[in-house]
C-alpha positions as CSV (number, residue, x, y, z in Angstrom):
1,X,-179.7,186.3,155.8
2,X,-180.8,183.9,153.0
3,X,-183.8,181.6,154.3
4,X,-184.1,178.2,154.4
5,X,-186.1,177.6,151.1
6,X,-183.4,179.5,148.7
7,X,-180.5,176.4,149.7
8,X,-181.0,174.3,146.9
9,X,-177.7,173.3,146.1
10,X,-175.8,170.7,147.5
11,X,-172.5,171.2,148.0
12,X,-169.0,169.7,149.0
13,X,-166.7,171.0,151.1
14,X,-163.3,169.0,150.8
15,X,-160.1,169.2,152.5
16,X,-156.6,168.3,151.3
17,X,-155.2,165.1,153.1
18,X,-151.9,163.3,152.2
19,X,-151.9,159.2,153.2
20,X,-149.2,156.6,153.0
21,X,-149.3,153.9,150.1
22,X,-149.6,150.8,152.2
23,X,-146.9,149.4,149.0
24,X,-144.5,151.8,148.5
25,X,-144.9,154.3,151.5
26,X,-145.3,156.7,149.2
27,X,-146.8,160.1,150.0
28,X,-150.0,159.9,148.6
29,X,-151.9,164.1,148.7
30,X,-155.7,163.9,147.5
31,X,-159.0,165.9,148.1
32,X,-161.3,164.3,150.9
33,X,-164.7,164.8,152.1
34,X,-165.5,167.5,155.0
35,X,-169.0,168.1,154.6
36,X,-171.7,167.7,152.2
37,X,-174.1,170.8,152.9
38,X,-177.1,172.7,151.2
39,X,-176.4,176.5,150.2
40,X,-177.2,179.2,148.0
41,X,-174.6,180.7,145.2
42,X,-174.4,183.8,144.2
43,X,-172.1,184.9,141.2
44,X,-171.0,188.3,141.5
45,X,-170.0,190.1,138.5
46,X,-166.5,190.9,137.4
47,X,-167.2,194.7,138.3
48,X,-167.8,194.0,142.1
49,X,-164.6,191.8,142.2
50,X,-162.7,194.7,140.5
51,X,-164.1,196.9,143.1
52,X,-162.7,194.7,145.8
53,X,-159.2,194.6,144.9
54,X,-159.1,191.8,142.9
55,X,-157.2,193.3,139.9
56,X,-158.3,193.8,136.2
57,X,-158.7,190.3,135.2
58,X,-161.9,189.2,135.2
59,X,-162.8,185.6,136.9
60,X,-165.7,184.0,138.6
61,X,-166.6,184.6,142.1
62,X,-169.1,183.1,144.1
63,X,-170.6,183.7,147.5
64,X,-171.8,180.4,149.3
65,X,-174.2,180.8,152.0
66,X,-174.3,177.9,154.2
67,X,-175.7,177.3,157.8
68,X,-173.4,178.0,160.5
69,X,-170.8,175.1,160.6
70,X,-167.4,174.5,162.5
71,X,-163.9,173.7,160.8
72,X,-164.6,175.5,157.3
73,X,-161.2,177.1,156.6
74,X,-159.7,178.8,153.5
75,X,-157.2,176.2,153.3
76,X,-160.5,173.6,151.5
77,X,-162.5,174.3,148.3
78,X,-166.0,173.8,147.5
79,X,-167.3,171.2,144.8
80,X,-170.5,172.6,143.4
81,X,-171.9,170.9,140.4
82,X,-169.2,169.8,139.0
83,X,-167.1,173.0,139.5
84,X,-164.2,173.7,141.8
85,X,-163.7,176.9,143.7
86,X,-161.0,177.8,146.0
87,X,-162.0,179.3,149.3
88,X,-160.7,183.0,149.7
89,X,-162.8,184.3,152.5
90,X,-165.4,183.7,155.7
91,X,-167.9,185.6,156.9
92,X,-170.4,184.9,160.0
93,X,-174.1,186.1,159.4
94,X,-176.0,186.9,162.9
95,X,-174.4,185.2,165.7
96,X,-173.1,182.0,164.2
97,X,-177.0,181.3,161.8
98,X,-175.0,181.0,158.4
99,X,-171.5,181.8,156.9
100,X,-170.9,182.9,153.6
101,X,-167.8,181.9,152.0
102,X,-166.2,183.6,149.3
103,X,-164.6,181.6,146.6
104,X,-162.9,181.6,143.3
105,X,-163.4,179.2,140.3
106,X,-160.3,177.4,139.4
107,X,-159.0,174.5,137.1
108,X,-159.0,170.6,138.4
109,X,-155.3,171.0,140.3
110,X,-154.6,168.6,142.8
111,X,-152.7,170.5,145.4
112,X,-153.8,173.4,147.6
């Protein structure tokens, strides 16, 4: 369990939403706020995510330890200074205290 004092980064968890445009009707798909939350980021190495199956291509990983929170799902990204990474995994620490979410660095697209 990470403690309290060691989430110093603020974070955004986003979700993909489509809207009408009021004009045209057009299908309009952005990126929209979930939740803005503190956590702790931890890079691991290309070696551990090698380990895990991820193939030979090495690519930044990160593990985001958040407090417990309802309605995170792999189908959002995270927004953490400046960077975008692509939820890939969820895992609950104790009896619903934190989650860590495990999450790969990708480029600006705009569809999930």
């Amino acid at each position: 369990m990470i403690s309290a004092g060691a989430m110093r980064r603020r974070v955004r968890i986003e979700g993909f939403t489509e809207t009408r445009d009021p004009e045209s009707n057009e299908a309009i798909q952005t990126w929209a706020l979930v939740a803005e939350v503190w956590a702790n980021r931890r890079d691991t190495s290309a070696r551990e995510f090698v380990a895990s199956g991820g193939g030979d291509v090495a690519e930044q990983v990160a593990v985001f330890t958040v407090w417990w929170r309802e309605g995170i799902t792999t189908e959002q990204r995270i927004v953490s200074q400046g960077q975008t990474f692509e939820i890939i995994g969820l895992s609950e620490v104790g009896e619903r205290y934190q989650l860590q979410i495990q999450a790969r660095a990708r480029g600006s697209e705009t569809s999930p």
